[in-house]
N, C-alpha and C positions, 0 to 999 in steps of 0.2 A: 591875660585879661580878655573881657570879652570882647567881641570886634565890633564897637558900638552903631557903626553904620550898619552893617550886616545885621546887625538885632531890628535897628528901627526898621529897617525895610519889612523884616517880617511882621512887626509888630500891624506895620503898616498895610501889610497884605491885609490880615486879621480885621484892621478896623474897616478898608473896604468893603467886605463882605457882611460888618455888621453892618453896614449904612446899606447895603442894598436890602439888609433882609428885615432891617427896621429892630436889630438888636440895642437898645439903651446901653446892657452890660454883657458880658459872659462872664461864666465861671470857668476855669482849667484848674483841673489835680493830673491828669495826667502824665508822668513824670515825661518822656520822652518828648510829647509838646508844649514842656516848659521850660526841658533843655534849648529846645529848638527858639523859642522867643526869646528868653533872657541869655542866652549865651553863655550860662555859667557854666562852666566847663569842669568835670568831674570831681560833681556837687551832690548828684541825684543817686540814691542806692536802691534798695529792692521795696523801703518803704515809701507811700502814699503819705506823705509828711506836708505837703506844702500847698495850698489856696493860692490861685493867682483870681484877679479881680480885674478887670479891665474896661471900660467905657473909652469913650471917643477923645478925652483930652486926659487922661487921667493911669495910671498901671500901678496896682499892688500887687502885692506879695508876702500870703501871709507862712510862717516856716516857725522852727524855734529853736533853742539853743544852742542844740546841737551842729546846725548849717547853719548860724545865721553870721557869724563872723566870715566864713568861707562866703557866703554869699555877695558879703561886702567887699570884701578884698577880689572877687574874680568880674563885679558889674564896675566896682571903681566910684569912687568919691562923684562924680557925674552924670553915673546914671539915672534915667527917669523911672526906674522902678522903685517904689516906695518898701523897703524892707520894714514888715513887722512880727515882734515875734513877743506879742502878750500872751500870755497863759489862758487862751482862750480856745471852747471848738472851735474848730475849722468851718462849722455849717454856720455858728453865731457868729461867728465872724464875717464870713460872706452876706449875713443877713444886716449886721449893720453897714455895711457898705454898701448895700442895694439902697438901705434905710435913707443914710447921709446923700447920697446921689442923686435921689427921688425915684430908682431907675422904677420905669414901669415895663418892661422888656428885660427878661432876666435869660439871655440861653444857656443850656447846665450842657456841659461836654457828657456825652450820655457813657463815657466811662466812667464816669461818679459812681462810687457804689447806689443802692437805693436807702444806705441807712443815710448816709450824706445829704440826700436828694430829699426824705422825710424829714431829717434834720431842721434841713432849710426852709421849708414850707411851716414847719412848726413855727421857729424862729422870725421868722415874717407875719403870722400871723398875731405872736405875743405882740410882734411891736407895733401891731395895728397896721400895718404896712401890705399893700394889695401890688401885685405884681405878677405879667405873663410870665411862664417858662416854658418855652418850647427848647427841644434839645438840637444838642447839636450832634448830627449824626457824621461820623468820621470827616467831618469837613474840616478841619487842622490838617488829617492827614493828607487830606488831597491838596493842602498849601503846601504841604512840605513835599511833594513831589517831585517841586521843580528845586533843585539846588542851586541855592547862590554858589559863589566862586571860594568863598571859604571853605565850605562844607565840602565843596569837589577836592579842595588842595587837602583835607585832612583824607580822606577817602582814598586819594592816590596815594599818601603817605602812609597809609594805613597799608596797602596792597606791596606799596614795597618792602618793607617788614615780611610779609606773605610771600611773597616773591624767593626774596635770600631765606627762607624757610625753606621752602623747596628742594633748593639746589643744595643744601647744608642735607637733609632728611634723606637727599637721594644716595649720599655719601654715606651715612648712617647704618641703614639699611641691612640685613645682610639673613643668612636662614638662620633661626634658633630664637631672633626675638622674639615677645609676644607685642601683641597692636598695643595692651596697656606702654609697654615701655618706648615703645616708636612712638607716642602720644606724649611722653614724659618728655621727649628728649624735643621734639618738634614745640611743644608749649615753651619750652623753656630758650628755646631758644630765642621764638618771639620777645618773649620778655627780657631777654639779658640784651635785647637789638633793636629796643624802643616801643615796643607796643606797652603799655599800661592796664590793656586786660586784653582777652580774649575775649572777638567778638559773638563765639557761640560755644558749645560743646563740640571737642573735633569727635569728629569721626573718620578714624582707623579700622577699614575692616579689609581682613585679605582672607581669600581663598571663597569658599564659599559660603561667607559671612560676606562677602560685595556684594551678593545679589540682596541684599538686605538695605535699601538706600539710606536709612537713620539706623544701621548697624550701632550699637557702643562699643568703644573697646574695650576687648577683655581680653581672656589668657591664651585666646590662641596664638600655638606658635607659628612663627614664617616657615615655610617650607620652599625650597627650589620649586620653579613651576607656579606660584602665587600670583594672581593679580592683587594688588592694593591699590583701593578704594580712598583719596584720602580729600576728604574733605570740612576746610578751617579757617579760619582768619585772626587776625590781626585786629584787636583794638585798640586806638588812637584819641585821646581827646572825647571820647565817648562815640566817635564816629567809627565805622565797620568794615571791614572785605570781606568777600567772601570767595572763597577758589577751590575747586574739584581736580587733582591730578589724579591718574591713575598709573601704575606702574608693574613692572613683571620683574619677577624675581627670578632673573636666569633670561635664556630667547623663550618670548611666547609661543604656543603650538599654531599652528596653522587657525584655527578655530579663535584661538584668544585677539589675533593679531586679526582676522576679520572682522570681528566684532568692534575692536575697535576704532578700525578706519571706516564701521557706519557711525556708530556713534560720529566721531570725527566729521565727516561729509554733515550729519545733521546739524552738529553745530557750526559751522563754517557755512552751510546752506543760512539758516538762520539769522545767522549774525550778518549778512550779509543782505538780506530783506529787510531787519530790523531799521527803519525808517519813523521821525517823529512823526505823528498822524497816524501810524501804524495800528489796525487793531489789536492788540492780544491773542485773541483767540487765535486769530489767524499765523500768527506764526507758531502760537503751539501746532497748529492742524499742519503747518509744513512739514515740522519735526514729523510729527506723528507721518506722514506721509512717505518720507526718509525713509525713516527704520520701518516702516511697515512694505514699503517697496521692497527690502533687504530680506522681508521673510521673519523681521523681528517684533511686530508688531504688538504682541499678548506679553510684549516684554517690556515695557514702556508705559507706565501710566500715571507716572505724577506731572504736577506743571514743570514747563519747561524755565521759567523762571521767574523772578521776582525783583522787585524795587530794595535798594538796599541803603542807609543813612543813619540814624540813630538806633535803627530797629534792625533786626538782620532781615524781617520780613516789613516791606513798606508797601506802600501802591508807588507806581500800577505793577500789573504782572503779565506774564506772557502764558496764560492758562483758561484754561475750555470755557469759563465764566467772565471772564474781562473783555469784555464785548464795547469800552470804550477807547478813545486813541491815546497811545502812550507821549506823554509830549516832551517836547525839545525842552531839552536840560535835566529829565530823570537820568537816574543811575539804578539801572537794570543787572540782573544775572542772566545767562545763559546757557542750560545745564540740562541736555537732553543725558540718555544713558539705558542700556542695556543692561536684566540683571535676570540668570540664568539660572532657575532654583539647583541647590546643591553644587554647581558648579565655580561659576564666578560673577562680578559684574562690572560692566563699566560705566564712569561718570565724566565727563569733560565738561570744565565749570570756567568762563572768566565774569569778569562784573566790569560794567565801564557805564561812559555818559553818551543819552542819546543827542546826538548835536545835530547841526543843520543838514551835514553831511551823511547823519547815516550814527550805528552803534560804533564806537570809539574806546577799545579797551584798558582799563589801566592796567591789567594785569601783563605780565610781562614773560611769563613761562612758557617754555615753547610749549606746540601741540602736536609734536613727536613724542611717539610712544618712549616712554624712559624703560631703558633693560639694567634692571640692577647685577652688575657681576656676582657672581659667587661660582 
Protein backbone atom coordinates (compact mmCIF):
# COMPACT_ATOMS: atom_id res chain seq x y z
CA UNK A 1 0.00 0.00 0.00
CA UNK A 2 1.07 3.42 -0.54
CA UNK A 3 3.22 5.16 2.10
CA UNK A 4 0.50 7.81 2.90
CA UNK A 5 3.00 10.18 4.65
CA UNK A 6 5.40 9.92 1.92
CA UNK A 7 2.58 10.86 -0.70
CA UNK A 8 1.28 13.96 1.30
CA UNK A 9 4.53 15.28 1.56
CA UNK A 10 5.00 15.28 -2.16
CA UNK A 11 1.60 16.25 -2.81
CA UNK A 12 2.53 18.90 -0.60
CA UNK A 13 5.82 19.95 -2.36
CA UNK A 14 3.30 20.35 -5.40
CA UNK A 15 0.88 22.55 -3.82
CA UNK A 16 3.77 24.90 -2.44
CA UNK A 17 4.78 25.76 -5.75
CA UNK A 18 1.33 26.33 -6.81
CA UNK A 19 0.93 29.01 -4.14
CA UNK A 20 4.05 30.65 -5.11
CA UNK A 21 3.19 30.70 -8.86
CA UNK A 22 -0.57 31.71 -8.18
CA UNK A 23 -1.69 28.11 -9.87
CA UNK A 24 -5.71 27.70 -8.58
CA UNK A 25 -5.34 23.95 -10.29
CA UNK A 26 -2.98 21.75 -12.23
CA UNK A 27 -3.45 19.17 -14.45
CA UNK A 28 -1.05 15.84 -14.49
CA UNK A 29 -1.28 12.71 -17.13
CA UNK A 30 2.07 12.07 -16.78
CA UNK A 31 2.36 8.61 -15.74
CA UNK A 32 5.65 8.67 -13.90
CA UNK A 33 4.52 12.02 -11.98
CA UNK A 34 1.50 10.38 -10.91
CA UNK A 35 3.34 7.37 -9.69
CA UNK A 36 5.41 9.64 -7.72
CA UNK A 37 2.27 11.77 -5.97
CA UNK A 38 -0.24 9.03 -5.32
CA UNK A 39 2.05 6.29 -4.49
CA UNK A 40 0.33 3.67 -6.27
CA UNK A 41 2.62 1.21 -6.91
CA UNK A 42 2.56 -0.85 -10.04
CA UNK A 43 -0.58 0.55 -11.29
CA UNK A 44 0.86 2.70 -14.26
CA UNK A 45 1.69 0.80 -17.82
CA UNK A 46 2.80 2.15 -21.32
CA UNK A 47 -0.66 3.97 -21.61
CA UNK A 48 -1.73 7.64 -20.88
CA UNK A 49 -4.85 6.49 -19.18
CA UNK A 50 -5.32 8.60 -16.05
CA UNK A 51 -6.20 12.79 -15.27
CA UNK A 52 -5.06 13.80 -12.01
CA UNK A 53 -6.73 17.38 -10.89
CA UNK A 54 -5.39 19.00 -8.10
CA UNK A 55 -6.05 22.49 -6.19
CA UNK A 56 -5.08 23.60 -2.86
CA UNK A 57 -7.39 21.59 -0.53
CA UNK A 58 -8.86 19.22 -2.94
CA UNK A 59 -6.87 15.72 -5.27
CA UNK A 60 -8.59 13.81 -8.01
CA UNK A 61 -8.04 11.28 -10.20
CA UNK A 62 -9.77 10.63 -13.07
CA UNK A 63 -8.76 6.54 -14.59
CA UNK A 64 -11.20 3.74 -15.69
CA UNK A 65 -12.02 0.38 -15.30
CA UNK A 66 -9.43 -1.30 -16.10
CA UNK A 67 -7.09 0.51 -12.84
CA UNK A 68 -9.58 1.69 -10.96
CA UNK A 69 -10.05 -1.28 -8.32
CA UNK A 70 -6.12 -1.61 -8.35
CA UNK A 71 -5.99 1.90 -7.55
CA UNK A 72 -8.11 1.51 -4.64
CA UNK A 73 -6.77 -1.29 -3.10
CA UNK A 74 -2.83 0.15 -3.35
CA UNK A 75 -4.16 4.27 -1.93
CA UNK A 76 -6.36 2.40 0.75
CA UNK A 77 -9.97 3.08 2.11
CA UNK A 78 -8.07 6.74 3.59
CA UNK A 79 -6.76 8.18 0.95
CA UNK A 80 -7.31 11.86 -0.09
CA UNK A 81 -7.37 11.13 -3.71
CA UNK A 82 -10.77 11.10 -5.08
CA UNK A 83 -10.98 8.01 -7.54
CA UNK A 84 -13.12 8.53 -10.66
CA UNK A 85 -13.79 6.53 -13.35
CA UNK A 86 -17.04 7.80 -15.49
CA UNK A 87 -17.08 7.08 -18.93
CA UNK A 88 -15.93 10.18 -19.79
CA UNK A 89 -12.76 12.23 -21.76
CA UNK A 90 -10.22 12.94 -19.91
CA UNK A 91 -10.06 16.78 -21.29
CA UNK A 92 -14.09 16.95 -20.34
CA UNK A 93 -13.46 15.74 -17.49
CA UNK A 94 -10.60 17.97 -16.44
CA UNK A 95 -12.81 20.71 -17.70
CA UNK A 96 -15.60 20.10 -15.31
CA UNK A 97 -13.33 20.15 -12.53
CA UNK A 98 -11.83 23.38 -13.41
CA UNK A 99 -15.77 24.24 -13.87
CA UNK A 100 -16.99 23.02 -10.21
CA UNK A 101 -13.79 24.76 -8.63
CA UNK A 102 -14.19 28.25 -10.17
CA UNK A 103 -10.41 27.56 -10.83
CA UNK A 104 -9.18 30.66 -12.84
CA UNK A 105 -5.39 29.40 -13.02
CA UNK A 106 -5.29 26.16 -14.77
CA UNK A 107 -1.31 24.97 -15.31
CA UNK A 108 -1.36 21.90 -18.02
CA UNK A 109 1.85 19.67 -17.43
CA UNK A 110 3.21 20.60 -20.85
CA UNK A 111 3.65 16.63 -21.41
CA UNK A 112 -0.09 16.62 -22.25
CA UNK A 113 -0.36 15.69 -25.68
CA UNK A 114 -1.70 18.99 -27.68
CA UNK A 115 -5.04 17.06 -28.70
CA UNK A 116 -5.68 16.85 -24.67
CA UNK A 117 -4.57 20.51 -24.46
CA UNK A 118 -7.29 21.62 -27.54
CA UNK A 119 -9.59 19.31 -25.90
CA UNK A 120 -9.71 21.26 -22.87
CA UNK A 121 -9.75 24.76 -24.02
CA UNK A 122 -12.83 23.54 -26.25
CA UNK A 123 -14.36 22.06 -23.21
CA UNK A 124 -14.16 25.14 -21.11
CA UNK A 125 -15.28 27.19 -23.55
CA UNK A 126 -18.77 25.09 -24.08
CA UNK A 127 -19.20 25.47 -20.38
CA UNK A 128 -18.94 29.17 -20.62
CA UNK A 129 -16.07 28.80 -18.30
CA UNK A 130 -12.75 31.49 -18.84
CA UNK A 131 -9.66 30.29 -17.32
CA UNK A 132 -5.53 31.07 -17.45
CA UNK A 133 -3.25 27.99 -18.60
CA UNK A 134 0.05 28.54 -18.44
CA UNK A 135 2.23 25.27 -18.53
CA UNK A 136 4.17 23.55 -16.56
CA UNK A 137 7.50 23.12 -17.85
CA UNK A 138 9.25 19.89 -16.21
CA UNK A 139 8.75 21.44 -12.97
CA UNK A 140 7.31 17.85 -11.08
CA UNK A 141 10.40 16.68 -12.40
CA UNK A 142 12.63 18.99 -10.66
CA UNK A 143 10.28 17.98 -7.36
CA UNK A 144 11.05 14.71 -7.79
CA UNK A 145 14.77 15.25 -7.64
CA UNK A 146 15.20 15.23 -4.30
CA UNK A 147 14.16 11.66 -2.88
CA UNK A 148 12.25 10.92 0.18
CA UNK A 149 13.55 8.01 2.30
CA UNK A 150 11.08 5.58 0.72
CA UNK A 151 11.89 5.98 -2.69
CA UNK A 152 15.89 5.62 -1.66
CA UNK A 153 15.00 2.23 0.41
CA UNK A 154 13.18 0.83 -2.90
CA UNK A 155 16.28 2.08 -5.19
CA UNK A 156 18.83 0.29 -2.81
CA UNK A 157 16.64 -2.75 -3.04
CA UNK A 158 16.36 -2.32 -6.34
CA UNK A 159 20.48 -2.36 -6.90
CA UNK A 160 20.65 -5.22 -4.71
CA UNK A 161 18.88 -7.51 -6.96
CA UNK A 162 21.62 -5.82 -9.60
CA UNK A 163 24.10 -6.51 -7.42
CA UNK A 164 23.71 -10.71 -7.06
CA UNK A 165 23.16 -10.39 -10.86
CA UNK A 166 26.48 -9.69 -11.18
CA UNK A 167 28.23 -12.03 -9.38
CA UNK A 168 25.64 -14.90 -10.53
CA UNK A 169 26.37 -13.56 -14.75
CA UNK A 170 30.12 -13.63 -13.91
CA UNK A 171 29.84 -17.23 -13.07
CA UNK A 172 27.79 -17.74 -16.29
CA UNK A 173 29.81 -16.47 -18.61
CA UNK A 174 32.19 -18.56 -20.53
CA UNK A 175 33.40 -18.35 -24.77
CA UNK A 176 30.71 -19.83 -27.37
CA UNK A 177 27.74 -17.85 -25.90
CA UNK A 178 26.04 -15.15 -27.73
CA UNK A 179 25.14 -11.44 -25.65
CA UNK A 180 21.37 -12.54 -26.60
CA UNK A 181 21.79 -15.48 -24.31
CA UNK A 182 24.10 -13.86 -21.45
CA UNK A 183 21.05 -11.28 -21.45
CA UNK A 184 18.48 -14.31 -21.06
CA UNK A 185 20.21 -15.66 -18.41
CA UNK A 186 21.04 -12.23 -16.40
CA UNK A 187 17.19 -11.01 -16.87
CA UNK A 188 16.11 -13.96 -15.61
CA UNK A 189 17.73 -14.10 -12.96
CA UNK A 190 16.70 -10.63 -11.68
CA UNK A 191 13.33 -11.72 -11.96
CA UNK A 192 13.34 -15.22 -10.26
CA UNK A 193 15.48 -12.90 -7.19
CA UNK A 194 12.73 -10.13 -6.72
CA UNK A 195 12.84 -7.50 -9.34
CA UNK A 196 9.27 -7.26 -10.90
CA UNK A 197 10.51 -5.61 -14.15
CA UNK A 198 13.58 -4.54 -15.67
CA UNK A 199 14.45 -1.13 -15.32
CA UNK A 200 15.61 -0.74 -18.97
CA UNK A 201 16.66 -2.67 -22.00
CA UNK A 202 20.10 -4.48 -20.84
CA UNK A 203 22.75 -4.06 -22.80
CA UNK A 204 25.27 -6.99 -23.46
CA UNK A 205 27.79 -5.97 -25.85
CA UNK A 206 31.44 -7.82 -26.08
CA UNK A 207 34.15 -7.45 -28.24
CA UNK A 208 33.93 -4.87 -30.60
CA UNK A 209 30.26 -4.32 -30.17
CA UNK A 210 31.53 -2.26 -26.51
CA UNK A 211 32.64 0.34 -28.23
CA UNK A 212 28.98 0.84 -29.25
CA UNK A 213 27.65 2.42 -25.83
CA UNK A 214 23.65 1.46 -26.48
CA UNK A 215 24.93 -1.64 -28.34
CA UNK A 216 21.66 -4.36 -28.46
CA UNK A 217 22.21 -7.69 -27.91
CA UNK A 218 22.44 -9.94 -30.60
CA UNK A 219 24.27 -13.19 -31.97
CA UNK A 220 27.51 -12.37 -31.44
CA UNK A 221 29.40 -15.00 -30.04
CA UNK A 222 32.02 -14.72 -26.75
CA UNK A 223 35.21 -15.31 -27.75
CA UNK A 224 38.54 -15.72 -25.27
CA UNK A 225 39.99 -12.17 -25.36
CA UNK A 226 36.47 -10.28 -25.10
CA UNK A 227 35.75 -7.37 -23.11
CA UNK A 228 31.87 -7.28 -21.95
CA UNK A 229 30.13 -4.18 -21.78
CA UNK A 230 27.24 -5.06 -19.54
CA UNK A 231 24.95 -2.54 -18.69
CA UNK A 232 21.10 -3.10 -16.59
CA UNK A 233 19.16 -3.03 -13.79
CA UNK A 234 16.82 -4.06 -11.69
CA UNK A 235 13.14 -3.05 -11.19
CA UNK A 236 11.53 -2.80 -7.94
CA UNK A 237 8.16 -1.26 -7.00
CA UNK A 238 8.33 0.80 -10.19
CA UNK A 239 11.54 2.31 -8.73
CA UNK A 240 15.12 1.58 -10.98
CA UNK A 241 19.07 0.86 -10.77
CA UNK A 242 21.12 1.29 -12.84
CA UNK A 243 24.87 -0.42 -13.14
CA UNK A 244 27.74 -0.75 -15.97
CA UNK A 245 30.30 -3.65 -15.28
CA UNK A 246 32.67 -4.67 -17.69
CA UNK A 247 34.50 -7.80 -17.81
CA UNK A 248 37.31 -9.88 -19.85
CA UNK A 249 36.94 -13.03 -21.07
CA UNK A 250 40.26 -14.82 -20.26
CA UNK A 251 43.64 -11.95 -18.82
CA UNK A 252 42.99 -8.81 -20.61
CA UNK A 253 45.97 -7.63 -23.10
CA UNK A 254 48.17 -5.02 -21.87
CA UNK A 255 46.01 -2.30 -23.82
CA UNK A 256 42.48 -3.65 -22.51
CA UNK A 257 43.64 -3.67 -18.83
CA UNK A 258 45.00 0.09 -19.49
CA UNK A 259 42.19 1.34 -20.70
CA UNK A 260 40.48 0.25 -18.07
CA UNK A 261 42.24 1.49 -15.01
CA UNK A 262 41.57 5.22 -16.94
CA UNK A 263 38.25 4.60 -17.31
CA UNK A 264 38.50 3.48 -13.40
CA UNK A 265 40.73 6.72 -12.22
CA UNK A 266 37.79 8.82 -13.94
CA UNK A 267 35.16 7.39 -12.21
CA UNK A 268 36.67 7.12 -8.83
CA UNK A 269 38.03 10.86 -9.64
CA UNK A 270 34.41 11.84 -10.02
CA UNK A 271 32.69 10.36 -7.66
CA UNK A 272 34.90 11.62 -5.37
CA UNK A 273 34.13 15.60 -6.23
CA UNK A 274 30.67 14.60 -6.77
CA UNK A 275 29.45 17.08 -3.87
CA UNK A 276 25.71 18.51 -3.31
CA UNK A 277 25.87 22.12 -4.72
CA UNK A 278 27.92 20.60 -7.33
CA UNK A 279 27.51 21.86 -10.83
CA UNK A 280 27.07 19.11 -13.50
CA UNK A 281 28.83 20.19 -16.01
CA UNK A 282 31.72 20.50 -14.16
CA UNK A 283 32.16 17.07 -13.14
CA UNK A 284 31.52 15.88 -16.55
CA UNK A 285 34.64 18.42 -17.66
CA UNK A 286 36.68 16.37 -14.91
CA UNK A 287 35.90 13.09 -16.41
CA UNK A 288 36.48 14.53 -19.79
CA UNK A 289 39.80 15.70 -18.45
CA UNK A 290 40.77 12.22 -16.99
CA UNK A 291 40.56 10.34 -20.12
CA UNK A 292 41.52 13.09 -22.21
CA UNK A 293 44.92 13.47 -20.04
CA UNK A 294 45.26 9.35 -20.81
CA UNK A 295 45.45 10.27 -24.46
CA UNK A 296 41.64 9.03 -24.79
CA UNK A 297 39.95 11.85 -25.13
CA UNK A 298 38.03 11.45 -29.04
CA UNK A 299 36.86 8.48 -27.19
CA UNK A 300 34.52 9.77 -24.62
CA UNK A 301 31.60 11.70 -25.54
CA UNK A 302 28.31 10.92 -24.01
CA UNK A 303 27.22 12.48 -20.47
CA UNK A 304 28.74 11.12 -17.65
CA UNK A 305 25.65 10.53 -15.95
CA UNK A 306 22.16 11.00 -14.87
CA UNK A 307 19.43 11.23 -12.10
CA UNK A 308 17.73 8.01 -11.66
CA UNK A 309 13.99 7.11 -9.79
CA UNK A 310 10.94 6.24 -11.62
CA UNK A 311 12.61 7.09 -14.93
CA UNK A 312 15.89 5.50 -15.80
CA UNK A 313 16.64 9.02 -16.98
CA UNK A 314 15.69 11.86 -14.25
CA UNK A 315 17.32 15.39 -13.50
CA UNK A 316 19.64 16.46 -12.58
CA UNK A 317 22.62 15.05 -14.59
CA UNK A 318 26.33 15.15 -14.66
CA UNK A 319 26.50 16.50 -18.52
CA UNK A 320 28.06 19.50 -20.74
CA UNK A 321 24.33 21.26 -20.35
CA UNK A 322 23.43 21.01 -16.76
CA UNK A 323 25.06 23.98 -15.71
CA UNK A 324 22.71 24.03 -12.31
CA UNK A 325 23.71 22.53 -8.74
CA UNK A 326 22.99 18.93 -8.26
CA UNK A 327 21.19 18.86 -4.76
CA UNK A 328 21.52 16.90 -1.50
CA UNK A 329 19.26 14.01 -1.58
CA UNK A 330 19.31 13.20 -5.68
CA UNK A 331 20.27 9.82 -6.80
CA UNK A 332 22.78 10.18 -9.64
CA UNK A 333 24.85 7.65 -12.02
CA UNK A 334 28.25 7.73 -12.61
CA UNK A 335 29.36 6.29 -15.98
CA UNK A 336 32.51 7.63 -17.69
CA UNK A 337 33.85 4.87 -20.41
CA UNK A 338 36.21 4.41 -23.23
CA UNK A 339 34.95 2.80 -26.50
CA UNK A 340 37.66 1.98 -29.34
CA UNK A 341 35.98 1.61 -32.76
CA UNK A 342 36.35 -2.17 -34.04
CA UNK A 343 38.18 -2.90 -31.03
CA UNK A 344 36.47 -2.82 -27.72
CA UNK A 345 35.07 -0.56 -24.94
CA UNK A 346 34.82 0.23 -21.56
CA UNK A 347 31.97 1.50 -19.13
CA UNK A 348 32.18 1.55 -15.21
CA UNK A 349 28.77 2.58 -14.02
CA UNK A 350 27.44 2.81 -10.08
CA UNK A 351 24.20 5.01 -9.16
CA UNK A 352 23.97 6.10 -5.37
CA UNK A 353 22.51 9.40 -3.19
CA UNK A 354 24.02 12.67 -3.21
CA UNK A 355 24.09 13.30 0.88
CA UNK A 356 25.68 15.80 2.86
CA UNK A 357 28.78 14.11 2.83
CA UNK A 358 29.46 13.76 -0.65
CA UNK A 359 28.14 10.82 -3.54
CA UNK A 360 27.16 7.70 -1.59
CA UNK A 361 26.97 4.42 -3.57
CA UNK A 362 24.31 1.85 -3.29
CA UNK A 363 25.79 -0.27 -5.52
CA UNK A 364 27.80 -2.79 -4.22
CA UNK A 365 30.06 -4.56 -7.01
CA UNK A 366 33.61 -4.28 -6.75
CA UNK A 367 35.56 -1.94 -9.44
CA UNK A 368 38.18 -4.60 -10.05
CA UNK A 369 38.35 -5.53 -13.35
CA UNK A 370 36.53 -9.19 -13.29
CA UNK A 371 38.61 -12.00 -15.64
CA UNK A 372 36.22 -14.54 -16.70
CA UNK A 373 38.17 -18.09 -16.61
CA UNK A 374 38.01 -20.25 -19.62
Amino acid sequence: MADAAACAGRVARLRKLMEERGYDAVILRNNPDLRWLTGAERVFDDEVAHTAFITADGQWLHTDSRYANTFRERLGADTPWQIDEQIVQPAAWAAERAAQARSRVVAVEDTCDLAFYDAFLQEMNAASAACLTPRLHADICDLRMVKDAEEVELMRHAQSITDAAFEHICGFIKPGLTEQQIRVELENFMFNNGADSLAFGSIIAAGPNGANPHAQPGEYVVKKGDMIVMDYGAGYHDYRSDMTRTVCVGEPTDEQRHVYDVVRQAHEACAAAAKPGCIGSDIQDLAVKVISDAGYGDYFKHGLGHGVGIEIHENPNFGRRWHRPVPEGSVVTIEPGIYLPGKFGVRLEDFGLMTADGFKPFTQSSHDLVCIPC
